[in-house]
VEXKOLBA-662657 format. One record per residue (C-alpha): residue number from 1; residue in three letters; x, y, z. Coordinates in nm, 4 decimals, m for minus. Example, Ala and Ser with C-alpha at 12.3 -4.5 7.8 and 13.67 -1.06 7.14 Angstrom:
BEGIN
{1,'Ala',{1.2300,m0.4500,0.7800}},
{2,'Ser',{1.3670,m0.1060,0.7140}},
This chain:
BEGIN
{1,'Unk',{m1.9687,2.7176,m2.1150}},
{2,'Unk',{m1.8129,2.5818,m1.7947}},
{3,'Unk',{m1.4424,2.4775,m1.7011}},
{4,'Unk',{m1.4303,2.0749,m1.6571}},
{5,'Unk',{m1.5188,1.9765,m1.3305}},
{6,'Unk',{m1.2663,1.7075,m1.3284}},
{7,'Unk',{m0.9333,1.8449,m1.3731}},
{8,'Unk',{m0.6261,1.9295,m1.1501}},
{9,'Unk',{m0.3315,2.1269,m1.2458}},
{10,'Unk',{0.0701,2.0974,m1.2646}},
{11,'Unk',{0.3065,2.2833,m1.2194}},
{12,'Unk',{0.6076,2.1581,m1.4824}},
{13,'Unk',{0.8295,2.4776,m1.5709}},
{14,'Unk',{0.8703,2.5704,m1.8445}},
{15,'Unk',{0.4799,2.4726,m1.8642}},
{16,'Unk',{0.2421,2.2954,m1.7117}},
{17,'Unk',{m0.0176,1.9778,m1.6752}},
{18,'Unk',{m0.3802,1.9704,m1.6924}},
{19,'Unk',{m0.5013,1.6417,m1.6071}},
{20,'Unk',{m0.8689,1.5425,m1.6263}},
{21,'Unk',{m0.8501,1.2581,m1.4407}},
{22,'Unk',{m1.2351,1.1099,m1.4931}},
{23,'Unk',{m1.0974,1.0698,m1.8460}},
{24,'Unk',{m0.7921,0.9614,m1.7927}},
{25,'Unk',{m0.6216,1.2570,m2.0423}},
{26,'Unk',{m0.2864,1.4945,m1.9903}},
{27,'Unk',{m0.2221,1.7833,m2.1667}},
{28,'Unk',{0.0663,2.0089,m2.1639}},
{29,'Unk',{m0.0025,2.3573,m2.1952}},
{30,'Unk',{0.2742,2.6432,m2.2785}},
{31,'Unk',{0.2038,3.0414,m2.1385}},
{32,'Unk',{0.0003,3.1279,m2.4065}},
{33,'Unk',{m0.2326,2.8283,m2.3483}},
{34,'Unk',{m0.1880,2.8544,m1.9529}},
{35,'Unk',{m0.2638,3.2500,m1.9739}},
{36,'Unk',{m0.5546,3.1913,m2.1748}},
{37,'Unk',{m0.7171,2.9014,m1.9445}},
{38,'Unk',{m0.6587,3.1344,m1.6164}},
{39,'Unk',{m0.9159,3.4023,m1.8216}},
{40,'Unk',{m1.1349,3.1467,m1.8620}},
{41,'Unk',{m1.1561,2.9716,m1.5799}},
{42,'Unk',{m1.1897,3.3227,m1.3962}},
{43,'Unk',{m1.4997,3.4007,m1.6327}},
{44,'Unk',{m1.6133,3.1178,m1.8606}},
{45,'Unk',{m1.8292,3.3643,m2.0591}},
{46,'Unk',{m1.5222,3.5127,m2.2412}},
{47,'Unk',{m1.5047,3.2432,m2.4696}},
{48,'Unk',{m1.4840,3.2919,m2.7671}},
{49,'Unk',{m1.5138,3.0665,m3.0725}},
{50,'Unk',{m1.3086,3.2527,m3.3215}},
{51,'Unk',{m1.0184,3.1679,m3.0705}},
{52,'Unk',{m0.8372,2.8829,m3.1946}},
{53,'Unk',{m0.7065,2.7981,m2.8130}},
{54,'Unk',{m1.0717,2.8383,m2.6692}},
{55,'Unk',{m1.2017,2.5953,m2.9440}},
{56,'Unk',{m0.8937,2.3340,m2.8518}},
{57,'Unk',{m0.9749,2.3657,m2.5021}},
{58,'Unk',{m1.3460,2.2739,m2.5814}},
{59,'Unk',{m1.2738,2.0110,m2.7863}},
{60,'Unk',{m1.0375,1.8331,m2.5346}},
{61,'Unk',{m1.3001,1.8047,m2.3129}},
{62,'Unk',{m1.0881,2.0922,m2.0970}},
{63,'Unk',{m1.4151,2.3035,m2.1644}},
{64,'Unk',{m1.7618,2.2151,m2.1534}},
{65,'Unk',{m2.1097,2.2775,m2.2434}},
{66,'Unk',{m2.2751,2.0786,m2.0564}},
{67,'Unk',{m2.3406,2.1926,m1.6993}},
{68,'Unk',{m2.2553,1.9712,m1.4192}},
{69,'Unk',{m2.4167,1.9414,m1.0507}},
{70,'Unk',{m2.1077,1.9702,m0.7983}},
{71,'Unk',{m2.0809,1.5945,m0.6748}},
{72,'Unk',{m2.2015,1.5791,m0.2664}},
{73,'Unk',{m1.8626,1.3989,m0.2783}},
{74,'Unk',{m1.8867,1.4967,0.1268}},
{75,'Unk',{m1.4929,1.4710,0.1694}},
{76,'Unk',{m1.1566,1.6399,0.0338}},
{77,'Unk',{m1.1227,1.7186,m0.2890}},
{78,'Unk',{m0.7843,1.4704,m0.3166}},
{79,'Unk',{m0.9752,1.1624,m0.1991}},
{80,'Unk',{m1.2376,1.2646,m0.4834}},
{81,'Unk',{m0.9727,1.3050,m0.6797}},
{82,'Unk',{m0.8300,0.9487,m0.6018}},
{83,'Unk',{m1.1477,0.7393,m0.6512}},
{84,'Unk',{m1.2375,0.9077,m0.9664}},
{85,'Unk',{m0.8741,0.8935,m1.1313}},
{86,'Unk',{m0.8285,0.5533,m1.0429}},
{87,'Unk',{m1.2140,0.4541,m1.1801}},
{88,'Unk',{m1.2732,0.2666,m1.4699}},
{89,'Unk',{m0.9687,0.1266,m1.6207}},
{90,'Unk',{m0.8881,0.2830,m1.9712}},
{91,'Unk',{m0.8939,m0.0482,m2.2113}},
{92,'Unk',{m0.8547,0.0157,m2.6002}},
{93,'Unk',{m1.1054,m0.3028,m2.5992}},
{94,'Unk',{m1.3304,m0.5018,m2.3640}},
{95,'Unk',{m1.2637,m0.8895,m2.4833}},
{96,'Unk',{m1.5957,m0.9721,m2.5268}},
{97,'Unk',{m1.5601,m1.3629,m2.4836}},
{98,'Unk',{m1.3188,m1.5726,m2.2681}},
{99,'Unk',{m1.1108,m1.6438,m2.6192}},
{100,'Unk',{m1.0541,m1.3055,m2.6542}},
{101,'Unk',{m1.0106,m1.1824,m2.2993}},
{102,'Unk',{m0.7507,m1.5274,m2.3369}},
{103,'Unk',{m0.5620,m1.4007,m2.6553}},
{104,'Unk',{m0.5948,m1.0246,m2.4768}},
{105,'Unk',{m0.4382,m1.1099,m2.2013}},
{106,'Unk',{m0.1439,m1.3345,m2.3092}},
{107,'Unk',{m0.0315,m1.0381,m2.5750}},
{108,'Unk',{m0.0445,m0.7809,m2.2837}},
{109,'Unk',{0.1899,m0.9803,m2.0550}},
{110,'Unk',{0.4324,m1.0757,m2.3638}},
{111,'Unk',{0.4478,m0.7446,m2.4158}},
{112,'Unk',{0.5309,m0.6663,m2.0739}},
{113,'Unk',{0.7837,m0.9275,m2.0520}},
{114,'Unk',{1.0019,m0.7911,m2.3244}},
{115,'Unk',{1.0393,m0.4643,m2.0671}},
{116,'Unk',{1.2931,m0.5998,m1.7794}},
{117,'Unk',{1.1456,m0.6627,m1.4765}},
{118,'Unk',{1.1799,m0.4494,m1.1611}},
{119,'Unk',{1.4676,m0.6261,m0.9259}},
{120,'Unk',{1.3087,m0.8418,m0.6949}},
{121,'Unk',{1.6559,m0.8967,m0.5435}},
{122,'Unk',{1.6786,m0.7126,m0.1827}},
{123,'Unk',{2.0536,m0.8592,m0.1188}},
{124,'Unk',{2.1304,m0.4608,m0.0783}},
{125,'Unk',{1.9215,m0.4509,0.2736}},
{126,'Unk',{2.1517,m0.7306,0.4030}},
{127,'Unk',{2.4343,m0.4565,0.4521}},
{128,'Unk',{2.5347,m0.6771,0.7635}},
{129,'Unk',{2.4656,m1.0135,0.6401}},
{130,'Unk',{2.1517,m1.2273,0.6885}},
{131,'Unk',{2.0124,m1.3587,1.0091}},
{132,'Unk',{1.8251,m1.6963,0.9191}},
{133,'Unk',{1.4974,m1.7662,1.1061}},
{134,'Unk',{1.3803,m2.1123,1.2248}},
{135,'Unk',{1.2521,m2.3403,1.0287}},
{136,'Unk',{0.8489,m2.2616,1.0477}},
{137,'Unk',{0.6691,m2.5025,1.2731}},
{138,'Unk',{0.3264,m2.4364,1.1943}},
{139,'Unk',{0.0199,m2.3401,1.4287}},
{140,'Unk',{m0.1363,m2.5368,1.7247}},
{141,'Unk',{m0.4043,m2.7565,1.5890}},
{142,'Unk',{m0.7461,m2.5386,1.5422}},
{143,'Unk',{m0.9783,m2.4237,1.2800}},
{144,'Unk',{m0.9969,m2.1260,1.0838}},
{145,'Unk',{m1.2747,m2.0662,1.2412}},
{146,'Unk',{m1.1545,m2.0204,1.5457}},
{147,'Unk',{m0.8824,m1.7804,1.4873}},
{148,'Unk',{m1.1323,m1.5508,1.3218}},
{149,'Unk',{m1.3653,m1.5213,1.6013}},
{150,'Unk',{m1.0730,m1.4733,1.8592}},
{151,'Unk',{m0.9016,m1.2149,1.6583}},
{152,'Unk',{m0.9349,m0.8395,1.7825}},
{153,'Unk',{m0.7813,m0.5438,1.8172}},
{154,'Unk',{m0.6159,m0.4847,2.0930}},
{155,'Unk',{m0.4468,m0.1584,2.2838}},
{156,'Unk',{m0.3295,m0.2404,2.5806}},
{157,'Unk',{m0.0269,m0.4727,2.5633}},
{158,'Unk',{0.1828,m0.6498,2.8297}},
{159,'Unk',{0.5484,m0.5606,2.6474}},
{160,'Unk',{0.6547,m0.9816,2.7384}},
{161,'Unk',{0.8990,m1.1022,2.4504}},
{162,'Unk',{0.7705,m1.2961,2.1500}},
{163,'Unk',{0.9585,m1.6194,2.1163}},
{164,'Unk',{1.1759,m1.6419,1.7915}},
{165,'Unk',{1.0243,m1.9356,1.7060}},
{166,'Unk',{0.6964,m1.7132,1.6785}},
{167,'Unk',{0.8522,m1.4885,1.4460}},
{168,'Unk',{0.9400,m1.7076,1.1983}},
{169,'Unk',{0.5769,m1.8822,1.1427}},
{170,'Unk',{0.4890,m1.5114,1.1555}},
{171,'Unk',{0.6882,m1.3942,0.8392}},
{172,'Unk',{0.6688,m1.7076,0.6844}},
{173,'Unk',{0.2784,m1.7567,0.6796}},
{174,'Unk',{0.2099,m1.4387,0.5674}},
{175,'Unk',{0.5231,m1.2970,0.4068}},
{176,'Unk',{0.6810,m1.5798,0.3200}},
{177,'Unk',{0.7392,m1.7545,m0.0293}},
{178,'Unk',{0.5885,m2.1032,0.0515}},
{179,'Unk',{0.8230,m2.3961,m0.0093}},
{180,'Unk',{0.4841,m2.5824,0.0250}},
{181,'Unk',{0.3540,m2.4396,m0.2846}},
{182,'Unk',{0.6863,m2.4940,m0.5399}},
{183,'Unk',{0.4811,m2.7546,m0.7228}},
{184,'Unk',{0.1959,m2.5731,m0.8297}},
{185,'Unk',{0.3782,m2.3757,m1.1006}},
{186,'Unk',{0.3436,m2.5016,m1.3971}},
{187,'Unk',{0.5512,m2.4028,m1.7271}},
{188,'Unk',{0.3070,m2.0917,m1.8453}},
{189,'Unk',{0.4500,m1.8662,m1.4743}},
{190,'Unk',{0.7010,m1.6592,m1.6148}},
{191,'Unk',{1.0614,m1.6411,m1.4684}},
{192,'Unk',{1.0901,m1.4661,m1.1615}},
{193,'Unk',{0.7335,m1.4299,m1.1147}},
{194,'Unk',{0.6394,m1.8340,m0.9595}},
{195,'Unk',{0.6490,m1.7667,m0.5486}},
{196,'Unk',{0.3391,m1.7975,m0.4010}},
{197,'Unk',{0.2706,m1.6938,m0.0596}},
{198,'Unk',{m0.0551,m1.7714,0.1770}},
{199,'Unk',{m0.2058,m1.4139,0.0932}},
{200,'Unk',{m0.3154,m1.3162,m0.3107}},
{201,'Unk',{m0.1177,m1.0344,m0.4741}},
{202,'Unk',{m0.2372,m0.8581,m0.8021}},
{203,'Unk',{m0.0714,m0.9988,m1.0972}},
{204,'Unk',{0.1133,m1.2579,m0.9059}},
{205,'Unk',{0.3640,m1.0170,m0.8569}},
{206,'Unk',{0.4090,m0.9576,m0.4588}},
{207,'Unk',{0.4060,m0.6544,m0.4520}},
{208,'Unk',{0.4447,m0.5525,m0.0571}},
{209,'Unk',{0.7086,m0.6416,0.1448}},
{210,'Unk',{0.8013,m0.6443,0.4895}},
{211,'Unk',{0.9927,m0.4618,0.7980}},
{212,'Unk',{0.9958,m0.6336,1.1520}},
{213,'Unk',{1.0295,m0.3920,1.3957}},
{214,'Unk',{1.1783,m0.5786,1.7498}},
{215,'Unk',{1.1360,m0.4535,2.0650}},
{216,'Unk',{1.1163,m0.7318,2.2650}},
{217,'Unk',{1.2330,m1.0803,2.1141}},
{218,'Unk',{1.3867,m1.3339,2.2547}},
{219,'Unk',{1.6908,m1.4407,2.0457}},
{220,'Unk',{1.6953,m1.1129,1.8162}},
{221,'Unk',{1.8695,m0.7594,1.8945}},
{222,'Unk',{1.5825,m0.4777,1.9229}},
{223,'Unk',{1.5996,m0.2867,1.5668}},
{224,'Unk',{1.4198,m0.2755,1.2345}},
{225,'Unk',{1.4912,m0.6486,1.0209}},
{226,'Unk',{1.3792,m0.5983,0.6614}},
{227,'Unk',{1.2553,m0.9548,0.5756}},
{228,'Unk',{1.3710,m1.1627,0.2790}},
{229,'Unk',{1.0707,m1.3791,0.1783}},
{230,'Unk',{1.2964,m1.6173,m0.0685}},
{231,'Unk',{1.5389,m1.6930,0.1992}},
{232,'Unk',{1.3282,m1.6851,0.5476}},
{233,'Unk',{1.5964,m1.4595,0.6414}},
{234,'Unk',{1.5907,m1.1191,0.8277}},
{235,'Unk',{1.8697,m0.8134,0.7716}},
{236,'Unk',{1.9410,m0.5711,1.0166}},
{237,'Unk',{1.8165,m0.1855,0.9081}},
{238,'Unk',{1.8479,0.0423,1.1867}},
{239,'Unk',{1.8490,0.0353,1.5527}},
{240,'Unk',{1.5373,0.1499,1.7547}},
{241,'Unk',{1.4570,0.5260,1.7135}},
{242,'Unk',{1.5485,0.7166,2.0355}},
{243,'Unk',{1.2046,0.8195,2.0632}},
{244,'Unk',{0.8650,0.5987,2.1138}},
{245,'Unk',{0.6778,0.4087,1.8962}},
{246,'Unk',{0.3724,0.5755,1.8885}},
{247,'Unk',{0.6211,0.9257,1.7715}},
{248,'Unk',{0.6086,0.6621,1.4202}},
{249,'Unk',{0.2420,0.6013,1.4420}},
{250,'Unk',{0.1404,0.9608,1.4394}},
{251,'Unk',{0.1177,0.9824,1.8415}},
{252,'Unk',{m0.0631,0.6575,1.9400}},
{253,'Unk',{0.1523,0.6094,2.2248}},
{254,'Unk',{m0.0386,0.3176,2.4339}},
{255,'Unk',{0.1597,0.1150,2.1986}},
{256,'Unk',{0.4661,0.2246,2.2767}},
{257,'Unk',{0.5872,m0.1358,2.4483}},
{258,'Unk',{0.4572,m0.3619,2.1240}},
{259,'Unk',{0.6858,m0.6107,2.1538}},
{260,'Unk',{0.6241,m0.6725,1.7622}},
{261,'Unk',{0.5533,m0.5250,1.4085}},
{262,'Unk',{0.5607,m0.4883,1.1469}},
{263,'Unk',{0.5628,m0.2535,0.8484}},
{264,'Unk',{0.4004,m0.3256,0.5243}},
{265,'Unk',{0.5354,m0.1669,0.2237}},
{266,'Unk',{0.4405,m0.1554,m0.1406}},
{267,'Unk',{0.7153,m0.1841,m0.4664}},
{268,'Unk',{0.5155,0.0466,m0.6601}},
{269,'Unk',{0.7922,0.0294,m0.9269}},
{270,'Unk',{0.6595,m0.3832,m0.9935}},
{271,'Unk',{0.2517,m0.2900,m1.0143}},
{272,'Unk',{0.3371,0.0318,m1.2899}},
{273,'Unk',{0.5813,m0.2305,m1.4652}},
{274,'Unk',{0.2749,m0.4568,m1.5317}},
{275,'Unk',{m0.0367,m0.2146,m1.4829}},
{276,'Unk',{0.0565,0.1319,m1.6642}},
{277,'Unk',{m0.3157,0.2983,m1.4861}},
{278,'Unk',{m0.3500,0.4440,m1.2013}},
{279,'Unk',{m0.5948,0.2061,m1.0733}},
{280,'Unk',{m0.2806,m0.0059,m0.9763}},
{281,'Unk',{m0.2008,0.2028,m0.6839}},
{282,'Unk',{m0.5664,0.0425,m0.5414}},
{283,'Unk',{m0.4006,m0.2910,m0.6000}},
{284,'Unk',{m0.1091,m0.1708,m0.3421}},
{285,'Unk',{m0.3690,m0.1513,m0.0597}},
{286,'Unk',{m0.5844,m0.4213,m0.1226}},
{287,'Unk',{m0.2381,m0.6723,m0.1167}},
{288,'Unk',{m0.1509,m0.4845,0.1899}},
{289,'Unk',{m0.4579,m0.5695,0.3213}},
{290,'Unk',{m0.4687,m0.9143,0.2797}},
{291,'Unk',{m0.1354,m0.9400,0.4141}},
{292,'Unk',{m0.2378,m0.7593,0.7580}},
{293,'Unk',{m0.5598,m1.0113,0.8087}},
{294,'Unk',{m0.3545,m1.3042,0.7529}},
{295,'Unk',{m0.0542,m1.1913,0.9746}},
{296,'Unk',{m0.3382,m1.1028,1.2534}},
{297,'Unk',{m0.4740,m1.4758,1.2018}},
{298,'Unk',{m0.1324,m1.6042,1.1854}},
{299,'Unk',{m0.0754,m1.4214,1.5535}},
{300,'Unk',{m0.4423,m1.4975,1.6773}},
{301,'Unk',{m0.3566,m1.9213,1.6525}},
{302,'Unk',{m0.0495,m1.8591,1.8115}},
{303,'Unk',{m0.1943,m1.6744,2.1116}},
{304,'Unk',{m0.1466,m1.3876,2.0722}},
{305,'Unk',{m0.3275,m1.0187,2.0555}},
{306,'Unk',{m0.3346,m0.8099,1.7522}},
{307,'Unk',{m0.3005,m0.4594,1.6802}},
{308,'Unk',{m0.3297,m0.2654,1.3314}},
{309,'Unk',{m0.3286,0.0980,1.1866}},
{310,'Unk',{m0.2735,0.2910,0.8877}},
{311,'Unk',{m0.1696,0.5935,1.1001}},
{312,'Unk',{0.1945,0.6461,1.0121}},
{313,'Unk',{0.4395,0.9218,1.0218}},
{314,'Unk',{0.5208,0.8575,0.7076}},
{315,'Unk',{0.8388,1.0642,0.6506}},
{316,'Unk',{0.9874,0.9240,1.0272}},
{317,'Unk',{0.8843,0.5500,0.9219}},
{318,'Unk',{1.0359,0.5860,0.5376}},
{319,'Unk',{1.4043,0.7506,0.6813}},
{320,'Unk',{1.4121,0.4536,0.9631}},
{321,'Unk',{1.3442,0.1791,0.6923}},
{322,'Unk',{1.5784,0.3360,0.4220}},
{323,'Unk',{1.2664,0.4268,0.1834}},
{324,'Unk',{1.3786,0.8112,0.1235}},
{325,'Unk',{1.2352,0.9289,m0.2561}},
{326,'Unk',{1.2029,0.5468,m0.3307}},
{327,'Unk',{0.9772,0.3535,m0.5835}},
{328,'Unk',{0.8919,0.1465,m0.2416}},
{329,'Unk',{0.6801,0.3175,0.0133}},
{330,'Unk',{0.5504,0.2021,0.3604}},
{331,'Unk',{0.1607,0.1554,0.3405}},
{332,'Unk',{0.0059,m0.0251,0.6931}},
{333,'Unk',{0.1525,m0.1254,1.0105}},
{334,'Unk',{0.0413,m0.4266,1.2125}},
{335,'Unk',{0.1639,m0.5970,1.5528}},
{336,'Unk',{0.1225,m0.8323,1.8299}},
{337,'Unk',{0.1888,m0.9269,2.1641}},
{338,'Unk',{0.0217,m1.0523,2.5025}},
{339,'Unk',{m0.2299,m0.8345,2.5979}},
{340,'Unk',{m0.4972,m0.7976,2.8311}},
{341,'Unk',{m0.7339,m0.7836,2.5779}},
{342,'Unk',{m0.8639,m0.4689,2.6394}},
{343,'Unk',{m1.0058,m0.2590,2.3002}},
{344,'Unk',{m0.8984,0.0764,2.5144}},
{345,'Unk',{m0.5941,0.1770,2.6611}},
{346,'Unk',{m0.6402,0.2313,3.0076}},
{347,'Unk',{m0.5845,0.5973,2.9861}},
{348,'Unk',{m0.9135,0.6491,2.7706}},
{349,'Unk',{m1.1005,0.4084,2.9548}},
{350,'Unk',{m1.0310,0.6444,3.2861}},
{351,'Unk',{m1.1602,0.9348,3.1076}},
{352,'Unk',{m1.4060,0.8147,2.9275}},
{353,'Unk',{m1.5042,0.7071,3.3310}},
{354,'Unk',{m1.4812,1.0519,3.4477}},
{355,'Unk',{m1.7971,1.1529,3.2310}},
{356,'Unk',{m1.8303,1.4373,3.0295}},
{357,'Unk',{m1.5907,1.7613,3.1132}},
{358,'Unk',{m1.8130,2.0827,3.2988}},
């Protein structure tokens, strides 16, 4: 007899939660029950099948017979915990033709529409009124191709203002709700979900959203602009921390004269309102993903160097954006400017110069 490999513990006066998260189970367990699972999982062998508890716990799956090799899982337990939680999706039943997976799917999001949908309205950012961007103007003529094979990441940045005018096809190419794409809704897209932008997004839902943070742009006071996709419209959040940038970026401080960023956040409160599993929180990354390689293209055809990490301080980031114990959460951070195009700051590239320390 051996305790489950795959289960974590919490704490929830006046009990509390064992999850076995490979199975995708909860169970709440009072003192009795909690007592009782501490003496076993200090020595298995006490079990005893005459104990009604012990034989609960076994057949949960809490307990177990079988005995498992530790997984060479090679990292922390939470990132274990993570990947395996958020594996294979629990479904009641795999459709097993494209009429079924068709019938499947259109009862799960009927059923989800009768549930309200999260507010996709962020009119309470715009505490001092919206500051419209220029009308997008596009990118200089060249392929796709040629934006990918310029793009790098860069650490060594000039700190020369980004033009306005930059800013907007910024946002608005891979933020941005394109106007370009208003016809190709048809009458199935349910209300409030039809805005398309250049970048996909799991369930059509657009999930992440975006916070420009100017340091140096012409036309636009330094601060932190929360960006309204609908509207192509910034509001004011906060002014510039008194401290650096890289203080944010958990002490990364060759970037501290980006002219440009930008955080990516997530509205985890729209994935769980379609996707009750875990696995959704993947879904939050991926999206934020997308959105960071297109807004690094975006800046690549306009001339400009990229820069990208995932390296926040997150507490510091969520106060200055206005995220504190929200449903919204800051995920990635990407930015841009003229650089010299080195991959190194200078400082590195001097030690790294010096050779190795005596």
């Amino acid at each position: 007899m051996q305790i489950n490999p795959h289960l974590f513990i919490l704490p929830r006066t006046p009990g509390q939660i064992v999850w076995d998260y490979r199975n995708h189970k909860q169970f709440e367990l009072n003192l009795d029950y909690s007592i009782r699972l501490a003496q076993l999982i200090d020595n298995p062998e006490v079990f005893d099948s005459a104990n009604i508890i012990d034989t609960q716990f076994l057949n949960t799956g809490i307990l177990t017979t079988s005995i498992e090799v530790p997984q060479d899982w090679g990292w922390d337990e939470l990132s274990k915990i993570f990947h395996i939680g958020t594996k294979n999706i629990p479904c009641q039943y795999i459709p097993q033709n494209i009429h079924e997976w068709s019938r499947h799917y259109l009862d799960h999001c009927t059923e989800v529409l009768t549930c309200g949908a999260p507010d996709a309205d962020l009119a309470h950012r715009a505490a001092t009124g919206m500051i419209a961007l220029p009308a997008p103007s596009g990118l200089p003529a060249e392929s796709l191709g040629d934006a990918l094979v310029r793009r790098k990441t860069c650490r060594s940045f000039t700190g020369e203002a980004v033009s306005l005018g930059d800013i907007s096809n910024l946002l608005y190419l891979s933020l941005g709700y394109l106007k370009e794409r208003e016809d190709d809704v048809d009458e199935t897209i349910a209300e409030g979900l039809a805005a398309r932008r250049s970048s996909p997004s799991g369930g059509g839902l657009n999930a992440c959203e975006g916070f420009l943070l100017a340091q140096n742009v012409t036309g636009l006071e330094p601060g932190l602009y929360a960006y309204h996709p609908a509207d192509h419209a910034l509001s004011f959040i906060n002014p510039l921390p008194g401290s650096p940038l890289g203080q944010l970026l958990c002490g990364q401080h060759f970037i501290n004269n980006l002219p440009v960023g930008l955080f990516i956040s997530a509205r985890f409160d729209k994935l769980w309102w379609k996707y009750q599993h875990s696995r959704a929180y993947r879904m939050a990354y991926v999206e934020a993903g997308h959105i960071s390689q297109t807004f690094q293209l975006v800046a690549t055809a306009l001339g400009l160097n990229t820069w990208l990490t995932g390296a926040l301080t997150d507490d510091q980031v969520e106060t200055l954006l206005g995220l504190e114990d929200s449903a919204e959460q800051p995920l990635f951070f990407v930015g841009c400017g003229q650089s010299d195009g080195q991959a190194m700051c200078k400082e590195l590239k001097a030690l790294l110069n010096e050779g190795p320390q005596q």
